[in-house]
C-alpha positions as CSV (number, residue, x, y, z in Angstrom):
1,X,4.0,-4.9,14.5
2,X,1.0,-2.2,13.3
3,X,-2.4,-4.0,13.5
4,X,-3.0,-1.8,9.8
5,X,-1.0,-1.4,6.8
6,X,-1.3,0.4,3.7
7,X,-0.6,0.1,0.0
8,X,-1.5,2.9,-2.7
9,X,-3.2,1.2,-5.3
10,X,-4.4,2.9,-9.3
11,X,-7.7,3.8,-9.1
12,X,-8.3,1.4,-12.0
13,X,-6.5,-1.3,-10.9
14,X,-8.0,-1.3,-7.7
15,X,-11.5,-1.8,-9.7
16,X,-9.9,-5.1,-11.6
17,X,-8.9,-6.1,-7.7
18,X,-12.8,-5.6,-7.3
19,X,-14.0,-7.7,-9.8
20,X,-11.4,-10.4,-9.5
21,X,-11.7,-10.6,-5.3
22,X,-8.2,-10.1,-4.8
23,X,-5.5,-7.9,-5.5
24,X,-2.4,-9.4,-7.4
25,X,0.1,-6.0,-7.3
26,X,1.3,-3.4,-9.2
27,X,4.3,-4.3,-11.7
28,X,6.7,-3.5,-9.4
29,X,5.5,-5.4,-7.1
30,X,5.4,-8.3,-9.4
31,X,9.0,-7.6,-10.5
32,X,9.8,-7.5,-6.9
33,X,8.0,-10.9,-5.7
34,X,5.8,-9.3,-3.1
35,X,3.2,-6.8,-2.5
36,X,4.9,-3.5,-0.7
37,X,3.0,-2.2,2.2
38,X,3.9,0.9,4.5
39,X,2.7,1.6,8.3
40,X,1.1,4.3,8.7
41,X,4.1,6.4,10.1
42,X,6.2,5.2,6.7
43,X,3.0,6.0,4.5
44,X,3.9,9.9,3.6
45,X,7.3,8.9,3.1
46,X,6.5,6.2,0.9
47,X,4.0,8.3,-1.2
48,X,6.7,10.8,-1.9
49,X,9.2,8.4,-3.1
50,X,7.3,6.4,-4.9
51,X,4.5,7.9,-6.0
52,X,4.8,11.7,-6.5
53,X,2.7,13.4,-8.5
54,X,0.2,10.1,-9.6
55,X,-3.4,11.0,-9.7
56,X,-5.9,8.6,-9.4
57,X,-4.5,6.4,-6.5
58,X,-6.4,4.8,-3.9
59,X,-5.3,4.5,-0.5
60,X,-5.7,1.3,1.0
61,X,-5.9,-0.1,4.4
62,X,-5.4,-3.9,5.4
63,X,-6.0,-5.6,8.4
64,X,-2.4,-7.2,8.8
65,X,-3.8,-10.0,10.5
66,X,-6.2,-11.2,8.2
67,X,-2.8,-11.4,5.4
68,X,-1.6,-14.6,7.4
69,X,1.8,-16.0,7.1
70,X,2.4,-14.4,3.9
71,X,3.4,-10.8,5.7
72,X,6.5,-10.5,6.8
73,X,8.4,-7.6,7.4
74,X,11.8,-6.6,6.3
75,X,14.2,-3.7,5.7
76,X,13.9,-1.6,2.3
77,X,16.1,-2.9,-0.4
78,X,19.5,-2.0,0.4
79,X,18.5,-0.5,3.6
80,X,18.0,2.7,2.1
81,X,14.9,3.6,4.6
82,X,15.1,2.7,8.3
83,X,13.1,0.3,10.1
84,X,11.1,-2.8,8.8
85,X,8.3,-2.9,5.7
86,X,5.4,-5.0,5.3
87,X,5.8,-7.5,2.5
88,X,3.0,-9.3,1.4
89,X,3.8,-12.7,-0.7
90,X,0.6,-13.5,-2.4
91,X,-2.2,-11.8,-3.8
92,X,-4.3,-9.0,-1.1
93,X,-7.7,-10.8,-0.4
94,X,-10.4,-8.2,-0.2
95,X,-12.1,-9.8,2.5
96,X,-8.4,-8.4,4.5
97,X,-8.9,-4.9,3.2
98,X,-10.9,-2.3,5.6
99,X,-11.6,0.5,3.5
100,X,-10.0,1.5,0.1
101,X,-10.4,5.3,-0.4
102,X,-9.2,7.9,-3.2
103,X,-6.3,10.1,-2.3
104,X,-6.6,13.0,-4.4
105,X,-3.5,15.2,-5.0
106,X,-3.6,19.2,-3.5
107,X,-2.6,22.6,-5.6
108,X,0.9,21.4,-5.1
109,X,0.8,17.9,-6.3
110,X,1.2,16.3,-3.3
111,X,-1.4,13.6,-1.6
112,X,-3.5,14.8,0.6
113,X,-4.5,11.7,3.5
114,X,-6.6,11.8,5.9
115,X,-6.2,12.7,9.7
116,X,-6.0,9.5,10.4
117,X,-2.7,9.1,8.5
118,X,0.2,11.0,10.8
């Protein structure tokens, strides 16, 4: 499996993850019982079905690793995307996070990610 995953994250939430040392999810994710995570290859894909259009998100990356035997990954709910999804059950320690950046939105839109993301 990918040594890095990545979850977008409100910019504001992300600074209550700050303060508190850990990140406890969005509300989907707490609906859902886990923390969604995307590779990097899944990333864009992700972005554009779930988060089209939000401003003010921060993209961050986790060192799988460090997450324990709370990843696992699985298919998408009702295998509606192919291949298998990080899952994280439990709250996203900072000390497993390598860098948290903004990912601001172009003319269009749409996130713009770094080079690093293909």
């Amino acid at each position: 499996m990918d040594a890095l995953i990545y979850t977008l994250v409100r910019a504001a939430d992300w600074q209550a993850a700050e303060r508190a040392g850990a990140y406890a999810g969005s509300a989907d994710d707490r609906r859902d019982g886990f923390l969604h995570f995307s590779t990097a290859s899944q990333l864009r894909a992700s972005a554009a079905k779930h988060r089209a259009g939000v401003p003010d998100l921060m993209l961050v990356e986790v060192d799988a690793a460090a997450c324990g035997d709370a990843l696992r990954w699985e298919p998408a709910a009702g295998g509606s995307r192919p291949g298998l999804f990080p899952h994280l059950y439990g709250t996203l320690p900072l000390s497993a996070v390598r860098s948290a950046t903004a990912l601001p939105l172009d003319t269009d839109g749409r996130h713009v990610f770094p080079p690093s993301i293909p």
